[in-house]
N, C-alpha and C positions, 0 to 999 in steps of 0.2 A: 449632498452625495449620499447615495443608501450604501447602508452600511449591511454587510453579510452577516447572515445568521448560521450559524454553524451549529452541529449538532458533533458531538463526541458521543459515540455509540456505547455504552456500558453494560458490559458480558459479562465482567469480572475476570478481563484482562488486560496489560495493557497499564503502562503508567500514565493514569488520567491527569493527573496534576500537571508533568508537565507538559504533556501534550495539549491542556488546554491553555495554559501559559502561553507556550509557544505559539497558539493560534491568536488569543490574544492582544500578542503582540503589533498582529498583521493589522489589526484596529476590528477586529473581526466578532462579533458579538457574538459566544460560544455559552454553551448549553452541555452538561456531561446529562445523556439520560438511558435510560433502556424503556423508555412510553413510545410506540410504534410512532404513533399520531403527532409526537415533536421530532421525528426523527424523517418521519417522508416530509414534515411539512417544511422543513430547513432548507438554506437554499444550498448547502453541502452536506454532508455525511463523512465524519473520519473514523476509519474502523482500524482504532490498534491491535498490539496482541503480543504477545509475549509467551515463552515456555512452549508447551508440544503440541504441533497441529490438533491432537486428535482430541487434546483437554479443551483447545479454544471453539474449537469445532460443538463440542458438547456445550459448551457457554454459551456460542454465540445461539443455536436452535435453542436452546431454555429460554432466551427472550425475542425467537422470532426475528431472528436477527439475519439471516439467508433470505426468510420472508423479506425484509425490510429493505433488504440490499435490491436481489431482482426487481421489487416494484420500483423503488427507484429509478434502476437501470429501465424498465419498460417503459416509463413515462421521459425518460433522456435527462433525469438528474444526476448531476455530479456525487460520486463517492472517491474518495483515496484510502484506500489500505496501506497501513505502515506494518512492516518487520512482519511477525504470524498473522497479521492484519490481509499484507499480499497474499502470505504463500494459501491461504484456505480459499482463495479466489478460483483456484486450479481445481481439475477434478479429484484430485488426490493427494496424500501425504503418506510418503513410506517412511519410518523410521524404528531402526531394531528391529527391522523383517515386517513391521505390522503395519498393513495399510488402512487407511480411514480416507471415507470418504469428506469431499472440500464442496464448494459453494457451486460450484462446476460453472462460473463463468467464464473459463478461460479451460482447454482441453491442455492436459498434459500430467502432469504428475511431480511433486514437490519430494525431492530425497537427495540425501547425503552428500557434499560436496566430495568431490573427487581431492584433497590436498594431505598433506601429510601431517599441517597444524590446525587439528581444531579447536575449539570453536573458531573462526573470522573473527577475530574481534580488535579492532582498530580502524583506524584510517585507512581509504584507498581510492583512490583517483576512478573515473566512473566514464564509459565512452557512450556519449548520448546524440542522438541527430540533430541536426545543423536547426530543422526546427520545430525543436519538443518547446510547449509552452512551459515544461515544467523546471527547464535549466535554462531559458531565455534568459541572458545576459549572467553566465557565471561562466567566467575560466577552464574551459580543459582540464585544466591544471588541478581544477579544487578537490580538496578532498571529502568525504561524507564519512561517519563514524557507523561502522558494523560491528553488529554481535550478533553469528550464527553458523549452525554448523550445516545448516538443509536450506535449498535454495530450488528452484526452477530452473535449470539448467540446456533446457532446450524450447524452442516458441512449436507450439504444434497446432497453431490455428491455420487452416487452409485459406489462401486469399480468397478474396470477395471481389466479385463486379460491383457489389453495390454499396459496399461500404469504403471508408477510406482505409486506407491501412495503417496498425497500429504502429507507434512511435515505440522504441525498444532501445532502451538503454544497457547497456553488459558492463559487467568486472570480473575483474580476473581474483583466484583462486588455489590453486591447482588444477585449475582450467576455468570456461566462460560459464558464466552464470547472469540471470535476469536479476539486475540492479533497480532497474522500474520498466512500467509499461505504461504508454499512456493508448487509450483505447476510447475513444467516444469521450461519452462522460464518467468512464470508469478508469480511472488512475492509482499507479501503486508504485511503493518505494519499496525496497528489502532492508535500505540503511534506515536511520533513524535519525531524521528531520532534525527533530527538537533538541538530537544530542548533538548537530553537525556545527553550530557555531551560527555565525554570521550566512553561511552557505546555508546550512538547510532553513533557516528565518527568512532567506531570499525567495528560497524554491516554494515556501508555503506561503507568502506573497500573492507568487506568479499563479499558485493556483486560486488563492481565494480571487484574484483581480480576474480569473476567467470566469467565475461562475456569474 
């Protein structure tokens, strides 16, 4: 059996340890690097992130890291973004009035959940399509660990004749927010995989078993 090679993308964001633990686990043979060259050559790309769009944003172009992603995405490799990982995938991050430009693979804009308790931070049950590969065989019911107070809260990609349509996962908040996207070879969670338990060790499974 081949074994996957994963690359964990290092910006200097992003809890690397356990995130490569948790891949790890999947039997997954992972790599933390910021070398372009080990990072298009893997047969995944996991790009964490943590803290404020507009500081990971600055990490991730210091090592050519937007670079890295789109050529991936151009040649049809797998990447998943976790937590600030996702939200800089979008064209934008407003936060405290100040917007900063994101990786613009996805149109819309990353700000402020609409709720009365911030940050998100817990448990919360997650409503995803009947068939995402990324919660293939998990419960309705489960739950996934969040910490965050800015999300995507609207999908503003215009359909496609020629593509398939993305898989969109939502949670609630003080209203709906993008929980994950699955989109080609480019997938993203807002909750945080490696904090989710059993469940999100499942969900990074099902992605390492597509690529």
């Amino acid at each position: 059996m081949t074994v996957a090679r994963i690359a964990v993308l290092d910006y200097g964001s992003g809890n690397l340890h356990s995130a490569t633990r948790a891949l790890a686990r999947t039997g997954a043979e992972v790599e933390v690097t910021a070398d372009p060259q080990v990072a298009l050559a893997a047969d995944g790309l996991l790009v964490p992130g943590v803290g404020a769009f507009a500081a990971c944003m600055e990490g991730l172009r210091a090592v050519r890291g937007d670079r890295i992603i789109g050529q991936r995405l151009a040649g049809g490799r797998p990447v998943l973004g976790i937590c600030v990982g996702m939200q800089i995938l979008f064209e934008k991050g407003v936060e405290f009035g100040v917007a900063a430009d994101g990786c613009g693979e996805w149109p819309g804009t990353v700000d402020r959940l609409q709720a009365d308790v911030l940050p998100h931070m817990g448990w919360n049950t997650v409503d995803a399509p009947e068939d995402s590969v990324l919660f293939a065989g998990l419960d309705p019911q489960t739950r996934f660990y969040f910490v965050h107070s800015y999300a995507a809260q609207r999908w503003e990609m215009p359909p496609s004749e020629h593509l398939a349509p993305p898989k969109l996962t939502w949670a609630d908040h003080g209203g709906r927010f993008l929980a994950a996207v699955e989109n080609g070879p480019l997938s993203a969670t807002q909750f945080h995989p490696e904090k989710s338990g059993d469940a999100g060790a499942e969900l990074l499974e099902n992605w390492v078993r597509s690529l």
